[in-house]
Structure formats: structure tokens, C-alpha cells
OpenMM code with the backbone's topology and positions (N, CA, C; nanometers):
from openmm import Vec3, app, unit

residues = "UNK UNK UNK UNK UNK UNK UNK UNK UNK UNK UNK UNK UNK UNK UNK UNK UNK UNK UNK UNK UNK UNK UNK UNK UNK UNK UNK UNK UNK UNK UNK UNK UNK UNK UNK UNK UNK UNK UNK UNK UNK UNK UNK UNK UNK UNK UNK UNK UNK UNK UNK UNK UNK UNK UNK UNK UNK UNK UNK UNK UNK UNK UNK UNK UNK UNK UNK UNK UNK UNK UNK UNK UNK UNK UNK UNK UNK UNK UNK UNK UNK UNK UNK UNK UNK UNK UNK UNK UNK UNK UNK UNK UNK UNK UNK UNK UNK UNK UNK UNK UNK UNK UNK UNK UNK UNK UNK UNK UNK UNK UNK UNK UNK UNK UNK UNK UNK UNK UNK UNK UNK UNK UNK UNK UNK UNK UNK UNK UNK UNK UNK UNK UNK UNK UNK UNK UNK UNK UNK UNK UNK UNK UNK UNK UNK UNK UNK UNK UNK UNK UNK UNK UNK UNK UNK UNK UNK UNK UNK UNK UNK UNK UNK UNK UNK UNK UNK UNK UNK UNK UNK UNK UNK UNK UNK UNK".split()
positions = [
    Vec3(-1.7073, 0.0626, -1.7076),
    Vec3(-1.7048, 0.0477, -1.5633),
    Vec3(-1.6919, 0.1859, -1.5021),
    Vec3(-1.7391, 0.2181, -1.3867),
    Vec3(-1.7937, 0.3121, -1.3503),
    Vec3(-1.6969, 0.3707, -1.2209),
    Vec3(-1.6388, 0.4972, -1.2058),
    Vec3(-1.5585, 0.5129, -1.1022),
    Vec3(-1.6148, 0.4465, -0.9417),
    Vec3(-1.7428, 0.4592, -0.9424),
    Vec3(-1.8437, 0.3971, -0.8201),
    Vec3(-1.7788, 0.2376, -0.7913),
    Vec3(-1.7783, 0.1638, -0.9292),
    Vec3(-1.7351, 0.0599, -0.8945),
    Vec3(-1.6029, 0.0448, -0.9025),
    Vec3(-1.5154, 0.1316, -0.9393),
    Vec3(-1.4002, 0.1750, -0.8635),
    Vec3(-1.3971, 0.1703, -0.7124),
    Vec3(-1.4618, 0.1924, -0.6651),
    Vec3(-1.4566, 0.2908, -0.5285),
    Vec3(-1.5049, 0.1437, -0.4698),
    Vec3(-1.5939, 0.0753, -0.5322),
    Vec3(-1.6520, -0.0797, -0.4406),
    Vec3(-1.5395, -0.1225, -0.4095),
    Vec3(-1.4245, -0.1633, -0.5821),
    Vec3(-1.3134, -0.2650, -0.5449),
    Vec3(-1.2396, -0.2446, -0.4457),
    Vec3(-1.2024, -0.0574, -0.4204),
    Vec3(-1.1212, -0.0431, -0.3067),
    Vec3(-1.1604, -0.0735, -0.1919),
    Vec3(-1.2516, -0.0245, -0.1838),
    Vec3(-1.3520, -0.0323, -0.0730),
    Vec3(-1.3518, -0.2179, -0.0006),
    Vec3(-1.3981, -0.3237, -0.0934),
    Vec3(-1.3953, -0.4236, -0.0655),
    Vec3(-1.2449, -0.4912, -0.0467),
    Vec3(-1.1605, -0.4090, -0.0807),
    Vec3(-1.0096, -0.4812, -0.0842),
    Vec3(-0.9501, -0.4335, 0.0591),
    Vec3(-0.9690, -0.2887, 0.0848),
    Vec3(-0.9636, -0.2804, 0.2581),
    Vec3(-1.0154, -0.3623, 0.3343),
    Vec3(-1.1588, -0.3967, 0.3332),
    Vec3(-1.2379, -0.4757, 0.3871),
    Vec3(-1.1587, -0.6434, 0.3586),
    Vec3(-1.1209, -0.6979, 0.2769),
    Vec3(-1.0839, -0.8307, 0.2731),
    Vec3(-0.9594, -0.8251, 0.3649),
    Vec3(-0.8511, -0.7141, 0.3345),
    Vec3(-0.6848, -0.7023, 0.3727),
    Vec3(-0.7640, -0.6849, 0.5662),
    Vec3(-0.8446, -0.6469, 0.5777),
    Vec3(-0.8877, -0.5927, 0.7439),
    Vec3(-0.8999, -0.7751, 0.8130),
    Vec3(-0.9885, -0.7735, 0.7246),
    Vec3(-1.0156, -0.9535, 0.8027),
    Vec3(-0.9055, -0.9906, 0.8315),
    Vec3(-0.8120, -1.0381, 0.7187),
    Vec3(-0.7103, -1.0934, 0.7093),
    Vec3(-0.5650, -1.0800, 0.8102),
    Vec3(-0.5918, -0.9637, 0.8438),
    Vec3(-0.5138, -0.8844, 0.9383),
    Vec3(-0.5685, -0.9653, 1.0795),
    Vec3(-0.6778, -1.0005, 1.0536),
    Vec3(-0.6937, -1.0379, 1.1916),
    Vec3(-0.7048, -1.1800, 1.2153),
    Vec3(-0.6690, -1.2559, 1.0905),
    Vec3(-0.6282, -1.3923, 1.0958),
    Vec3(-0.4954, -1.4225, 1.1172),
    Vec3(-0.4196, -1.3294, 1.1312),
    Vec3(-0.2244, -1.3099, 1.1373),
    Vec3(-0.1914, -1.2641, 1.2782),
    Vec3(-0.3477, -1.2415, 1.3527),
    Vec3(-0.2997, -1.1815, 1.4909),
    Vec3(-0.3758, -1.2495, 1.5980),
    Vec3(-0.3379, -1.2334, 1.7185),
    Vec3(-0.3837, -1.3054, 1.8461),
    Vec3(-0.4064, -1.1343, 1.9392),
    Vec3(-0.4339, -1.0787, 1.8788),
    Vec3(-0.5081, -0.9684, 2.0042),
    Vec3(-0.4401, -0.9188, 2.1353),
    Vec3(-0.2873, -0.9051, 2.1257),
    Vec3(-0.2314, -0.8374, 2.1892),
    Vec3(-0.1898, -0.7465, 2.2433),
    Vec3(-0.2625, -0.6589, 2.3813),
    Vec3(-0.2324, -0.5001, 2.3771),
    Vec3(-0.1056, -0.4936, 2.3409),
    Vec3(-0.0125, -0.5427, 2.3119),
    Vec3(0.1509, -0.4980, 2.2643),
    Vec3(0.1637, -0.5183, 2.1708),
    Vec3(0.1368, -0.5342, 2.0598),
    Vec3(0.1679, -0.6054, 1.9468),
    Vec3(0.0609, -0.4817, 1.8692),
    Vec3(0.1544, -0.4506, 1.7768),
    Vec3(0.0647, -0.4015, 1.6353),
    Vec3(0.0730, -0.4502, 1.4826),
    Vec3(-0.0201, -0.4941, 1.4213),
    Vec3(-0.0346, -0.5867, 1.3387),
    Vec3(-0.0421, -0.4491, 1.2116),
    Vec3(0.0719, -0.4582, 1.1159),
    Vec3(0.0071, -0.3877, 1.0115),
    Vec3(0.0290, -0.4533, 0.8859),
    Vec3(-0.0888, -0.4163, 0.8075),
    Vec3(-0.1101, -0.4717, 0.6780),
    Vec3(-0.1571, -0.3943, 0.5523),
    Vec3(-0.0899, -0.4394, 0.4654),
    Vec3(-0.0781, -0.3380, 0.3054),
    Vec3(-0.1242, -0.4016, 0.2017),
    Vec3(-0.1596, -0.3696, 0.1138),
    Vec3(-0.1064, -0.4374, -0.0015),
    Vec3(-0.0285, -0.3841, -0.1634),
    Vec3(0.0068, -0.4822, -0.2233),
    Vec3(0.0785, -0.3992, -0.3001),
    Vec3(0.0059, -0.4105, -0.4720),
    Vec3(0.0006, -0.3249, -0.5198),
    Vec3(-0.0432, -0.3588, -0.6477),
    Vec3(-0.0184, -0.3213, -0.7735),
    Vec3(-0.0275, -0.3091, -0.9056),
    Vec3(0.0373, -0.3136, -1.0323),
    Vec3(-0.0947, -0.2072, -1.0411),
    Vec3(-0.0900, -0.0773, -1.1280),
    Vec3(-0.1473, 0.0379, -1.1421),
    Vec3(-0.1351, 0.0334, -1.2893),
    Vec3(-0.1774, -0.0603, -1.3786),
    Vec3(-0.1476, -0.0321, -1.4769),
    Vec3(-0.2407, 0.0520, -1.5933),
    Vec3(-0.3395, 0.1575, -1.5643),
    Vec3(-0.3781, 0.2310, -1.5805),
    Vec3(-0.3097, 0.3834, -1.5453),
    Vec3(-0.2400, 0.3756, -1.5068),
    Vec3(-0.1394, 0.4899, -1.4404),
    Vec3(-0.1956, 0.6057, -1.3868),
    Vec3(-0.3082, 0.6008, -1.3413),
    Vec3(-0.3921, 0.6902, -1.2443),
    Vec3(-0.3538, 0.6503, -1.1309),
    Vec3(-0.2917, 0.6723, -1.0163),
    Vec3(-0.2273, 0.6452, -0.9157),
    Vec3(-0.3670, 0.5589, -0.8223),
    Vec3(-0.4015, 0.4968, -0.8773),
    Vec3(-0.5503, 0.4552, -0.7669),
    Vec3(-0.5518, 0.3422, -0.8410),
    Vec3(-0.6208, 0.2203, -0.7381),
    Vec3(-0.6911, 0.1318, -0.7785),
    Vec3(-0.8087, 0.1443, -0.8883),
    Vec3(-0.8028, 0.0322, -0.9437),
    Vec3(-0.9148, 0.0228, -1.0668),
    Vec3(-0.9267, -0.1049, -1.0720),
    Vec3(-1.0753, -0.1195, -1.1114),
    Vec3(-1.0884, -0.2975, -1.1070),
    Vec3(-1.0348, -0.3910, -1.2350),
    Vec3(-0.9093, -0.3201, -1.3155),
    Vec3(-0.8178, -0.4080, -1.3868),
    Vec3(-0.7205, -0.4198, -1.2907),
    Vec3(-0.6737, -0.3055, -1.1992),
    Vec3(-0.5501, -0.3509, -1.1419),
    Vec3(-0.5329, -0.4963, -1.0810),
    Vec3(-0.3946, -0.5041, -1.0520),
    Vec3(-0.3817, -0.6834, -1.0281),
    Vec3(-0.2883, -0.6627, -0.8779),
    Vec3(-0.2811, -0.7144, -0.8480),
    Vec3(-0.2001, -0.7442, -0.7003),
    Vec3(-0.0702, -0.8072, -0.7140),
    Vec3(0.0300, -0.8084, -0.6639),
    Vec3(0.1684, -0.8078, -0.6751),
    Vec3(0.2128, -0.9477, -0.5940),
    Vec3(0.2057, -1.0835, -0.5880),
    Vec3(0.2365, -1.1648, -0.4964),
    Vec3(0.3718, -1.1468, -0.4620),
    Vec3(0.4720, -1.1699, -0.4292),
    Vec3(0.6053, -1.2251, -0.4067),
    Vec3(0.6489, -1.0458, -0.4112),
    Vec3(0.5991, -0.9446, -0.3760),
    Vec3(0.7309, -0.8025, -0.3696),
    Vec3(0.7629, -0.8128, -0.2023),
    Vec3(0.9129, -0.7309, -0.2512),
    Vec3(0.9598, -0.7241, -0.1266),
    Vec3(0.9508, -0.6018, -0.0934),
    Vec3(0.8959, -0.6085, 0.0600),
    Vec3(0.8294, -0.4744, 0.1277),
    Vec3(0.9427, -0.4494, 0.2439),
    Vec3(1.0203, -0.3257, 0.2588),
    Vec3(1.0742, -0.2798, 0.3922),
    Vec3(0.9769, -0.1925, 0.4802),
    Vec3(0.9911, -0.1965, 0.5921),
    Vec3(0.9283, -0.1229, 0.6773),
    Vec3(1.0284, -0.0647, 0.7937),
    Vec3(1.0171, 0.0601, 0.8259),
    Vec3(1.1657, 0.1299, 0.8738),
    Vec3(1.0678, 0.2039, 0.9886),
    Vec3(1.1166, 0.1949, 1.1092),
    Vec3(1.0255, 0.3030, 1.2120),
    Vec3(1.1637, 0.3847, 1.2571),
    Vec3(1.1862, 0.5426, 1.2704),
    Vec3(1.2737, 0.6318, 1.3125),
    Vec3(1.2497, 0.6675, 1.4339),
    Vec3(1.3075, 0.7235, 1.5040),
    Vec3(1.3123, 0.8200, 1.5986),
    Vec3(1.4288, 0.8827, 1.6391),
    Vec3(1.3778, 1.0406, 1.6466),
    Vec3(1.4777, 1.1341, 1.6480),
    Vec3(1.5637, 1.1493, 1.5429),
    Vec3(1.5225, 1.0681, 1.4183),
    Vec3(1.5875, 1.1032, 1.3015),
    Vec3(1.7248, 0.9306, 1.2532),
    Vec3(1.6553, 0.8926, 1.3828),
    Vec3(1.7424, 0.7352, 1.3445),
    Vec3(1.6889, 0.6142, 1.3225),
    Vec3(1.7062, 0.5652, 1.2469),
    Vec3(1.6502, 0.4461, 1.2346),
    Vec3(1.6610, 0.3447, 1.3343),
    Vec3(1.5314, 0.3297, 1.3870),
    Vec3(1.5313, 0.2380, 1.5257),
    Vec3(1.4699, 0.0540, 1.5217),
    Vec3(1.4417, 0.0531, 1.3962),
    Vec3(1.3447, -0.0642, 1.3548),
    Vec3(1.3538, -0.0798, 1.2240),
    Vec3(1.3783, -0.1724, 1.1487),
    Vec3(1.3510, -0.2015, 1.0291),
    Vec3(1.3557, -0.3879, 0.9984),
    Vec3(1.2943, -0.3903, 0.9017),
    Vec3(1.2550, -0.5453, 0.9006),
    Vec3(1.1729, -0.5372, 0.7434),
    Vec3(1.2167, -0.6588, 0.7383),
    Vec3(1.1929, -0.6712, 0.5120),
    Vec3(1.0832, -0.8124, 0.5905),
    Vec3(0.9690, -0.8139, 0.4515),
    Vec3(0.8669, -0.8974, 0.4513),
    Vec3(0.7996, -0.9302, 0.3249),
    Vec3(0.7565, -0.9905, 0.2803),
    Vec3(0.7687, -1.0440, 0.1212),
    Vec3(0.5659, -1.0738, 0.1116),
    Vec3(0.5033, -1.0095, -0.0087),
    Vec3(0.3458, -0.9981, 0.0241),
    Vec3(0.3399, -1.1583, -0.0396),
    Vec3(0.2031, -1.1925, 0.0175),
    Vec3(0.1630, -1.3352, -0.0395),
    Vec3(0.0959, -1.3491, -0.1264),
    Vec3(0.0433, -1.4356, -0.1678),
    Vec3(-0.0365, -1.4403, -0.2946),
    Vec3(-0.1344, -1.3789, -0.3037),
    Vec3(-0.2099, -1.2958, -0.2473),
    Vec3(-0.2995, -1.2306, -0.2431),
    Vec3(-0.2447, -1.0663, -0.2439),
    Vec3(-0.0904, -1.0479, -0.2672),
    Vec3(-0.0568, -0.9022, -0.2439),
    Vec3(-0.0395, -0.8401, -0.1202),
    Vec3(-0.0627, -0.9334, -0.0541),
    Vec3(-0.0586, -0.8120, 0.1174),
    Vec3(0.0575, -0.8844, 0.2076),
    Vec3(0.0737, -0.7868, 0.2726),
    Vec3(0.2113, -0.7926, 0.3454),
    Vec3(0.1732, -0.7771, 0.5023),
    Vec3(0.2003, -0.8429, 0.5766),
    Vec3(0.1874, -0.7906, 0.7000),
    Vec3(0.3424, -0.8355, 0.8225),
    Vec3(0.3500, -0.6804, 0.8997),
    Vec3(0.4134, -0.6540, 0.9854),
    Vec3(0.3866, -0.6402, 1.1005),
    Vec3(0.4869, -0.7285, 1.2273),
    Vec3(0.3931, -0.7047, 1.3780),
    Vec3(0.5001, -0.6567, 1.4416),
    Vec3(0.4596, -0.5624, 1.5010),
    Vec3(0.5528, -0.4435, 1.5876),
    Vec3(0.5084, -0.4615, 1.7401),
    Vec3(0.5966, -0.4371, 1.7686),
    Vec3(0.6066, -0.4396, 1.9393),
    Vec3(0.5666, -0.2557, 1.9432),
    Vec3(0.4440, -0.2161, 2.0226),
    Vec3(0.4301, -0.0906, 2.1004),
    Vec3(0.5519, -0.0630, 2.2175),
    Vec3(0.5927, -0.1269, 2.3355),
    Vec3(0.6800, -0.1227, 2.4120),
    Vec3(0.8349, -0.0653, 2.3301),
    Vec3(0.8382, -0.1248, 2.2418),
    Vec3(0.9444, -0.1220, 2.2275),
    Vec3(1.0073, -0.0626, 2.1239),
    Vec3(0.9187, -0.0655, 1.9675),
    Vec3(0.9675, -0.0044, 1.8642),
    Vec3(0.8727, 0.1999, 1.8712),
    Vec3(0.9738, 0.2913, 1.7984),
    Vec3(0.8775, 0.4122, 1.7428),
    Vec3(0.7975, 0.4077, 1.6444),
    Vec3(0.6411, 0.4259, 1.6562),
    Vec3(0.5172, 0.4113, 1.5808),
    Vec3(0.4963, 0.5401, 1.4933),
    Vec3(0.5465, 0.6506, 1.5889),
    Vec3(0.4810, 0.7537, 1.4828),
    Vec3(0.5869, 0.8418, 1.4008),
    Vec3(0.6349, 0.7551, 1.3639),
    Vec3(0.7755, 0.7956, 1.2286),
    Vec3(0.7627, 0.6905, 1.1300),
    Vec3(0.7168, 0.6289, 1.0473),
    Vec3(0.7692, 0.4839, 1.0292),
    Vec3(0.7310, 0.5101, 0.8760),
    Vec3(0.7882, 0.4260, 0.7822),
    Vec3(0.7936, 0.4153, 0.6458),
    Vec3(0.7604, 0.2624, 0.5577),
    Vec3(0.6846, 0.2395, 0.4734),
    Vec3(0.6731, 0.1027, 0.4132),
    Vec3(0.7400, 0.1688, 0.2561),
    Vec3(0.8163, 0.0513, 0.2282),
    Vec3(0.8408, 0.0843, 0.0856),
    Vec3(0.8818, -0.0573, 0.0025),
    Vec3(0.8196, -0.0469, -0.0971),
    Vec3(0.8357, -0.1621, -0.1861),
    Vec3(0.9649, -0.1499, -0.2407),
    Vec3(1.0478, -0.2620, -0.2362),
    Vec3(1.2031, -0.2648, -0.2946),
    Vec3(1.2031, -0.3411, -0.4161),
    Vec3(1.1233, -0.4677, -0.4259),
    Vec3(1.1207, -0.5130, -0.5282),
    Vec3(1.0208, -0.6285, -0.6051),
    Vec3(0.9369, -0.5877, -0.7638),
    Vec3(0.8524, -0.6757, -0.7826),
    Vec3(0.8978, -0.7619, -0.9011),
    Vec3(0.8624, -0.8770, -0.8420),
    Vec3(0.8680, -0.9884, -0.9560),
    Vec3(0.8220, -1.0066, -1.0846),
    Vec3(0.6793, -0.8884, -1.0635),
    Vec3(0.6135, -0.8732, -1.1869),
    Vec3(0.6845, -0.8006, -1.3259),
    Vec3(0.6767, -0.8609, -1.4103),
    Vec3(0.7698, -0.7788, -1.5384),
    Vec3(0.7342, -0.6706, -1.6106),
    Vec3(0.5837, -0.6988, -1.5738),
    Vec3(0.4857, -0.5649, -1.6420),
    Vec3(0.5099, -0.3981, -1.4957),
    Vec3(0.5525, -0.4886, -1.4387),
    Vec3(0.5158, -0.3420, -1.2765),
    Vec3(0.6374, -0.3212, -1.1864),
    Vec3(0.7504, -0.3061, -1.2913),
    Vec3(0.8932, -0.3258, -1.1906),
    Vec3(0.9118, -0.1341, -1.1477),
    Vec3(1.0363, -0.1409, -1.0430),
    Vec3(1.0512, -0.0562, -0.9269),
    Vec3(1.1264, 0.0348, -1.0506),
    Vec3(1.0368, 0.1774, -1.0987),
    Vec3(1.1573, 0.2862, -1.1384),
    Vec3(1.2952, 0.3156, -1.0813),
    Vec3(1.3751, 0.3729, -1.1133),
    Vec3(1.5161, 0.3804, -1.0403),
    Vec3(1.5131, 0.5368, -1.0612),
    Vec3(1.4389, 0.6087, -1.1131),
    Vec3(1.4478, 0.7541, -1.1121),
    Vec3(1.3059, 0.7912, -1.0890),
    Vec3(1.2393, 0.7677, -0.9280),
    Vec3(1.1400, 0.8125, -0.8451),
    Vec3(1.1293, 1.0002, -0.8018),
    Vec3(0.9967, 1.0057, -0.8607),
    Vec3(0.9851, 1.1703, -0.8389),
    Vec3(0.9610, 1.1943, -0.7498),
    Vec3(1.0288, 1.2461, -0.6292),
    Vec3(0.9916, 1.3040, -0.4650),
    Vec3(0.8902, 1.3351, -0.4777),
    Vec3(0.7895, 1.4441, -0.5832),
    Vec3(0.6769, 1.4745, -0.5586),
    Vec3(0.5569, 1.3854, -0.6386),
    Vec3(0.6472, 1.2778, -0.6912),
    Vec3(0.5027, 1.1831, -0.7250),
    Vec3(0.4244, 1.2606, -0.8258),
    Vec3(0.4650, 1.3612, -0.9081),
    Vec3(0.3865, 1.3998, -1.0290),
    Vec3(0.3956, 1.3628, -1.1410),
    Vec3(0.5190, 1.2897, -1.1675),
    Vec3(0.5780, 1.1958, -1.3115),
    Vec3(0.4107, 1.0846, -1.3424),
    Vec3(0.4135, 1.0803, -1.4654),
    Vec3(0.2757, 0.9360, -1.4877),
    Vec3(0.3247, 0.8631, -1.4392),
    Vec3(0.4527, 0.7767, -1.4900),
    Vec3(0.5144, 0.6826, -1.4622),
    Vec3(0.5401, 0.6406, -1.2734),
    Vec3(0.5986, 0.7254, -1.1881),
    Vec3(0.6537, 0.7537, -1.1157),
    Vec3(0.6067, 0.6234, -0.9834),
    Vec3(0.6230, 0.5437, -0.9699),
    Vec3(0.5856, 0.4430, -0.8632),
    Vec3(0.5227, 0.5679, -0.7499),
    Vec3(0.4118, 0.4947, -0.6754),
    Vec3(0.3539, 0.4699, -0.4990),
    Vec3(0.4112, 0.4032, -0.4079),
    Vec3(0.5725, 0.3966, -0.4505),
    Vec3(0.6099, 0.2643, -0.4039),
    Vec3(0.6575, 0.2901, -0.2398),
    Vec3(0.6686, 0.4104, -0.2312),
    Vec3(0.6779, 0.4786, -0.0499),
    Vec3(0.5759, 0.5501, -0.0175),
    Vec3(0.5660, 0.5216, 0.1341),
    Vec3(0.4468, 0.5801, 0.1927),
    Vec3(0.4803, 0.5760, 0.3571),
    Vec3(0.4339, 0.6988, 0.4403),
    Vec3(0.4929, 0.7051, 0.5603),
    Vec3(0.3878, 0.7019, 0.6168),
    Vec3(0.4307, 0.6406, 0.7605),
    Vec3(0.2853, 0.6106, 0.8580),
    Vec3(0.3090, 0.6672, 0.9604),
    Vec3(0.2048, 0.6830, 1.0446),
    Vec3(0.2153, 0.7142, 1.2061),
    Vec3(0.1168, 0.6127, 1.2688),
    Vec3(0.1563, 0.5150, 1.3098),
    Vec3(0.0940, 0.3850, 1.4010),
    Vec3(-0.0136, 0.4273, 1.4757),
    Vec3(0.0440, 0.5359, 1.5342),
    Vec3(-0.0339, 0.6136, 1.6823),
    Vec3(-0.1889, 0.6787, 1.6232),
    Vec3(-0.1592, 0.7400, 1.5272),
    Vec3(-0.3019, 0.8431, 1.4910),
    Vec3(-0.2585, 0.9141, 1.4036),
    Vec3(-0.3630, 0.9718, 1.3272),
    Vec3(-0.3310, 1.0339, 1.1979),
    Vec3(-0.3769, 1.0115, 1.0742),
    Vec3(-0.4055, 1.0235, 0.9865),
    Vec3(-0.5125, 0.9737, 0.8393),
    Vec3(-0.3648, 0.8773, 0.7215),
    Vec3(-0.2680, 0.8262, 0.7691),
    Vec3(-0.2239, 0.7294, 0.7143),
    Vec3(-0.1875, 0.6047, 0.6872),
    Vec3(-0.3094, 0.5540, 0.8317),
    Vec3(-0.3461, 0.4285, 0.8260),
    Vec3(-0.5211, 0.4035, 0.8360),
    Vec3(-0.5448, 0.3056, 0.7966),
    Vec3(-0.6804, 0.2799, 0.8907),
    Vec3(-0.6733, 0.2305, 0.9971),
    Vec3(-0.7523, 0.2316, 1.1032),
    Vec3(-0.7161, 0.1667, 1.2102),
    Vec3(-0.8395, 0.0851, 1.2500),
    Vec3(-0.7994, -0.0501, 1.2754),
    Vec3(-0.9015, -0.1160, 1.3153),
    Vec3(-0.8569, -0.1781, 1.4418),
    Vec3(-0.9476, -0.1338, 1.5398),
    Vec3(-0.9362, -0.2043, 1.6686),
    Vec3(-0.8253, -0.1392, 1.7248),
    Vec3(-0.7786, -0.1938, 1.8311),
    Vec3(-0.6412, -0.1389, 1.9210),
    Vec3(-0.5261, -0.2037, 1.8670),
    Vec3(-0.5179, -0.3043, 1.7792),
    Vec3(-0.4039, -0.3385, 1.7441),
    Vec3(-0.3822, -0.3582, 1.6185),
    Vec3(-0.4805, -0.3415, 1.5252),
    Vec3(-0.4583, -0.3467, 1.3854),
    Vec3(-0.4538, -0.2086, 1.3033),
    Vec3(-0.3877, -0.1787, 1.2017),
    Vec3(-0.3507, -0.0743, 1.1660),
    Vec3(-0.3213, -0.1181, 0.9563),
    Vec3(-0.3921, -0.0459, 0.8777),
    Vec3(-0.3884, -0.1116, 0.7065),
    Vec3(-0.3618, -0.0074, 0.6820),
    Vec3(-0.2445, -0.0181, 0.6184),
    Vec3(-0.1785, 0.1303, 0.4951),
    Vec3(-0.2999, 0.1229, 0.3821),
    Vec3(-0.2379, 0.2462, 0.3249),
    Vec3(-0.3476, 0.2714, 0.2545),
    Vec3(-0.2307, 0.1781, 0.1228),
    Vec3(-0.2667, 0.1212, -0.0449),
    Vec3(-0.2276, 0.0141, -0.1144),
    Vec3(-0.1167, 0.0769, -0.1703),
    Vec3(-0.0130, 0.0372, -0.1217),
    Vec3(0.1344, 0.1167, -0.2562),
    Vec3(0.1413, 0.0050, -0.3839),
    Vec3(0.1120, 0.1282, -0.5062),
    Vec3(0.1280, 0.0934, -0.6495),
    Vec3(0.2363, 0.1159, -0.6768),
    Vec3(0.2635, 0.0383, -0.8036),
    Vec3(0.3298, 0.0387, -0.9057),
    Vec3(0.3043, 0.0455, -1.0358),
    Vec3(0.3555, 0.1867, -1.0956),
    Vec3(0.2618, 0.2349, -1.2138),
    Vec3(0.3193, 0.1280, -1.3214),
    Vec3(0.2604, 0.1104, -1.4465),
    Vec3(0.3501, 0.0574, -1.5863),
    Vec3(0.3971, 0.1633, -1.6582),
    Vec3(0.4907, 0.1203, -1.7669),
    Vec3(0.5109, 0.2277, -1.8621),
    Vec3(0.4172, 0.2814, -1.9698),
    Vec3(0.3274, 0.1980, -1.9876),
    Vec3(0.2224, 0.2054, -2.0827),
    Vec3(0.0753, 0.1281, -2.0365),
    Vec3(0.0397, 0.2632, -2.0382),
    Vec3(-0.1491, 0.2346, -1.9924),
    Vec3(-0.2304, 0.0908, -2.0423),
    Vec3(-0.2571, 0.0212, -2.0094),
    Vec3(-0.3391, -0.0801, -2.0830),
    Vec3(-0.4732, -0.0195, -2.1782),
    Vec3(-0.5026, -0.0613, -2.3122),
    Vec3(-0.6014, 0.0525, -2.3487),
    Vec3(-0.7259, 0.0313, -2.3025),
    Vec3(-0.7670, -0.0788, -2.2336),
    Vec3(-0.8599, -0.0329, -2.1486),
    Vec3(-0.9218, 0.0830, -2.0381),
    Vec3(-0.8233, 0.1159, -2.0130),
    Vec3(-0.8052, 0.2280, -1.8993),
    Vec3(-0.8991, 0.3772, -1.9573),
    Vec3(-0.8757, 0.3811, -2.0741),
    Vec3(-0.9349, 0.4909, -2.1267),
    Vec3(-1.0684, 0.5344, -2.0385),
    Vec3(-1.1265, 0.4550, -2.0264),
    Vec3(-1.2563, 0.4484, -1.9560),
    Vec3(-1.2796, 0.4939, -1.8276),
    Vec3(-1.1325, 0.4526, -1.7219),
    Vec3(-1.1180, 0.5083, -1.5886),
    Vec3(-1.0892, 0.6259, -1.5952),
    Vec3(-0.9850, 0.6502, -1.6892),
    Vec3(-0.9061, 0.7852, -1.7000),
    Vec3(-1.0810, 0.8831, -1.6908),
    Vec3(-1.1631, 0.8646, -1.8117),
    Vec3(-1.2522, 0.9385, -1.8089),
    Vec3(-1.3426, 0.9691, -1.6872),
    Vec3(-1.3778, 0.8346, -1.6529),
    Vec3(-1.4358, 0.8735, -1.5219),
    Vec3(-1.3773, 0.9624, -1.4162),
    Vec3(-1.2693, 0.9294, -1.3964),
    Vec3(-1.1954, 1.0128, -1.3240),
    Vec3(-1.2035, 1.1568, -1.3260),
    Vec3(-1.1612, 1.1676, -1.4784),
    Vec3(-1.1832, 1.3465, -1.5178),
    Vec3(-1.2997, 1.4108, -1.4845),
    Vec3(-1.3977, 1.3194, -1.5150),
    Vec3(-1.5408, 1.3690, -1.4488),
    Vec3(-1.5823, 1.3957, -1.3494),
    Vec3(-1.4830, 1.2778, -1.2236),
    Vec3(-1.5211, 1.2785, -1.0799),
    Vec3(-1.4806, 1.4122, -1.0145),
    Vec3(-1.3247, 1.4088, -1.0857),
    Vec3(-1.2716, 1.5461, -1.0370),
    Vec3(-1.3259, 1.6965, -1.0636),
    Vec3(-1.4376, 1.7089, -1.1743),
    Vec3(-1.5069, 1.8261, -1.2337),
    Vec3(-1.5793, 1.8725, -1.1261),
] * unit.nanometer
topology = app.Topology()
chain = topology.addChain("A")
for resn in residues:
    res = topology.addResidue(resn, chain)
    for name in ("N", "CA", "C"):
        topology.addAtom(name, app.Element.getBySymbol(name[0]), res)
């Protein structure tokens, strides 16, 4: 399998999580609808691959700051399909501070490290945080005026599936 069709699955999994986002919402200039999903990386290339699997039942926090305080936070649990979605009030909550982080997966093969590398260079090391800015900025997609899709927080395994060999390579190549 081919990094290209790498790039479809992601590609088509934004595209499914986008719809979906807009089956959870009624089109409110106040209201911002955001949606993630979460998934098992068990190739341990920090990216989707079309073995990875999707995470039903993790529990996702989402924290918006301002001025350095936490002004918003609210826990939400992804559905069977892996995705999680959160609806924020514009009026009222801060958009361009805000944090999603996976606290905890059910899966036994893709559970939450307890010794996370700030810089995310460990193999092992979970995707399991990721910071947004609601407003603008390249850490969401944004669709429409009220929908907004993180980009997918993984969860690496401890051991590569040996299939993976194959991505790993592509990869090395893509990056040449």
C-alpha cells in the first residue's frame, strides 16, 4: 500500500468527520461545532495509515484559556466511529487558546503513556494533545462559519504491527 493511499484514507476521513460535523449542528452564528477524531497509530509513524483503527469510547477534554486561566473546559467521550464533537459558545467562551486532549482509551492495544515527551520525539510517545485556535490559524480546518475539525490525535502502540514495514518505507521515501 502506497503512501498516496495513505494520504486518500486521511484525506477521506476529514471529509467523512466534516459531514458529520454538520449532522451534530443547526447553523448557528454563535455556536462553534468542533470535531476530532481519535485513533490507535499502531504503526508508530505519528500519521494515519490505512491499518490504523479508530478509538470508540476515549475520553476527550477540551480546555479553552485566557490570559493564562482556564475559562472553559468540558470532557466528551468519541462514538463509535472515533470522533468527538464539542459545541462552544463564540459570545462567551476564549477560542484562540484552547487545548483537546485524550485522557483515556478503552483500547488495550492503544492505552494513554504516563511518561509523555513534551517534544513528541519518543516512537512510543502518544498525539494525545494538541492546541487549537478556533479563530484562525493552521490548527484546525475550518469549514464554514461554524464548523472547525482538529487535525486526528493518535495513540501510538508499544510495538509496530509487522505490517507497517511497508508504510515506514514509503514514508522514508516520501521524505527523500
Amino acid at each position: 500500500m502506497s503512501t498516496k493511499s495513505s494520504t486518500t484514507v486521511l484525506a477521506f476521513a476529514f471529509c467523512f468527520v466534516s459531514l458529520l460535523s454538520f449532522a451534530y449542528s443547526n447553523t448557528t452564528d454563535d455556536k462553534i461545532y468542533l470535531t476530532g477524531l481519535v485513533y490507535c497509530d499502531n504503526c508508530q509513524l505519528k500519521s494515519m495509515t490505512e491499518i490504523s483503527k479508530m478509538i470508540p469510547g476515549a475520553r476527550v477534554r477540551l480546555e479553552c484559556r485566557e490570559g493564562g486561566n482556564i475559562k472553559s473546559r468540558r470532557e466528551g467521550e468519541t462514538n463509535p466511529l472515533g470522533m468527538y464533537v464539542f459545541v462552544l459558545e463564540k459570545s462567551k467562551e476564549p477560542l484562540d487558546d484552547c487545548q483537546v486532549t485524550v485522557l483515556h482509551s478503552p483500547d488495550p492495544e492503544c492505552k494513554i503513556s504516563n511518561e509523555v515527551d513534551p517534544n513528541n520525539k519518543s516512537k512510543t510517545a502518544p498525539v494525545a494533545t494538541r492546541k487549537l485556535n478556533l479563530l484562525e490559524g493552521d490548527s484546525v480546518v475550518f469549514i464554514g462559519p461554524s464548523h472547525r475539525v482538529s487535525y486526528p490525535l493518535g495513540l501510538v502502540v508499544e510495538k509496530a504491527r509487522p505490517e507497517c514495514k511497508q508504510f515506514a518505507q514509503a514514508r522514508k521515501h516520501f521524505q527523500n
